[in-house]
Structures are given as C-alpha cells and as structure tokens.
C-alpha positions as CSV (number, residue, x, y, z in Angstrom):
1,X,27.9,-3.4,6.5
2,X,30.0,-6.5,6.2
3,X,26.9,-8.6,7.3
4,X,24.7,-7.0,4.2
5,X,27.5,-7.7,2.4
6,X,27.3,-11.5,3.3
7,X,23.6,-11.9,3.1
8,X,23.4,-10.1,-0.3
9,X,26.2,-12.7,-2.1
10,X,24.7,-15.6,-0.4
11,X,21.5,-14.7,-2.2
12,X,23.3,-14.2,-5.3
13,X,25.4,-17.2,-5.1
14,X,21.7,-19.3,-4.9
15,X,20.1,-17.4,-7.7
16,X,23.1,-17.9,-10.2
17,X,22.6,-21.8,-9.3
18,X,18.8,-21.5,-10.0
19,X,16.4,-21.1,-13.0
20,X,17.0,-17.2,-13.1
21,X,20.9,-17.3,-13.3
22,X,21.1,-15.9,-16.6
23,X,18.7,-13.2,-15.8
24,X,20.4,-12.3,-12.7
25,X,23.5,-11.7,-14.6
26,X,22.2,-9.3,-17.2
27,X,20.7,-7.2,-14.5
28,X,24.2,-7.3,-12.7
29,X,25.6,-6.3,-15.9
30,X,22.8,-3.2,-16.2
31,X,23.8,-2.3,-12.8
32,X,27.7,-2.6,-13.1
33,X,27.5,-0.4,-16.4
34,X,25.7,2.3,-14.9
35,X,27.4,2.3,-11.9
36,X,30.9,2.5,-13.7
37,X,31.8,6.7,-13.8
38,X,31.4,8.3,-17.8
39,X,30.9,12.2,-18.3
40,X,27.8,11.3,-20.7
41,X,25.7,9.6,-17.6
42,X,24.2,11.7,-14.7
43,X,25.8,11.2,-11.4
44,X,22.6,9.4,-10.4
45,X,21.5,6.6,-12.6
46,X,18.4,6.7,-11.6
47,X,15.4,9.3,-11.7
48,X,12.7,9.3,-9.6
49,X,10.3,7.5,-12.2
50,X,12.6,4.9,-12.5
51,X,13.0,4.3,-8.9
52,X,9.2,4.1,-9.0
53,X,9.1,1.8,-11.7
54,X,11.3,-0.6,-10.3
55,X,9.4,-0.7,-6.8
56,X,5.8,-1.1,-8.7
57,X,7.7,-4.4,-10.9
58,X,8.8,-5.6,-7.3
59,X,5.9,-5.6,-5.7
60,X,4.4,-7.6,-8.5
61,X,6.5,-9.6,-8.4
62,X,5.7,-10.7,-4.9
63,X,2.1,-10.6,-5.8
64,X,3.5,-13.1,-8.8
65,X,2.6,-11.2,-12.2
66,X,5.6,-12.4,-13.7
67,X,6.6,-14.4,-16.5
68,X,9.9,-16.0,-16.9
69,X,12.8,-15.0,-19.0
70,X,12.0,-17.9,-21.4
71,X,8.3,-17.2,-22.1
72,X,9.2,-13.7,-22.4
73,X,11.9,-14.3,-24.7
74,X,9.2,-16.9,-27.1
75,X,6.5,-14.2,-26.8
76,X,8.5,-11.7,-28.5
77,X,9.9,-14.1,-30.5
78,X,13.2,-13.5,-29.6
C-alpha cells in the first residue's frame, strides 16, 4: 500500500507542475467532496453508469480525443 501510495503522489506532484495543474486540482476537489461523509450522498459516490463513463473518457483519452482545459473553456465561452 505504502508503495501505491508513493507512486500515485509522485504522479500528482508532476501533473500539478505541468500544463494540467489546474485541472488536476478541480478533479481532486470533485473527489475530496464526494468522498467527505453527508447523510444527503449515497455511501457509494459512484453508480455503475458513472464508473462506466469514466472508463469510456479514459480510454479516449489514451486514444487522444481530448481537448484541453483551455480550448474547452473558449469553446463554451467560458
């Protein structure tokens, strides 16, 4: 466990010095919300069809349909 540990901050520590910082920490502060305890949220954060969506957007993401944060940002005019 304490190796997974490692590995997964050493990534994290290279994406928040890269391009994708700021995304990485909204979707650290997604996961951190949901994973904090409140009566109104299921036990699992989860459902199956998200779980599902979120492996379909990674595996696209290695097949590189993607945009960035930025050009999604100025497409929707954000």
């Amino acid at each position: 466990m304490e190796a997974a540990i490692d590995d997964l901050m050493d990534k994290i520590k290279a994406i928040a010095q890269g391009p994708n910082a700021e995304l990485l920490r909204k979707l650290v502060d997604v996961l951190y919300e949901q994973a904090a305890p409140r009566e109104e949220y299921d036990e699992e954060p989860f459902s199956a069809e998200d779980l599902a969506a979120i492996q379909e957007g990674e595996e696209a993401f290695k097949r590189g349909e993607f945009i960035s944060l930025e050009e999604y940002v100025e497409e929707r005019g954000l």
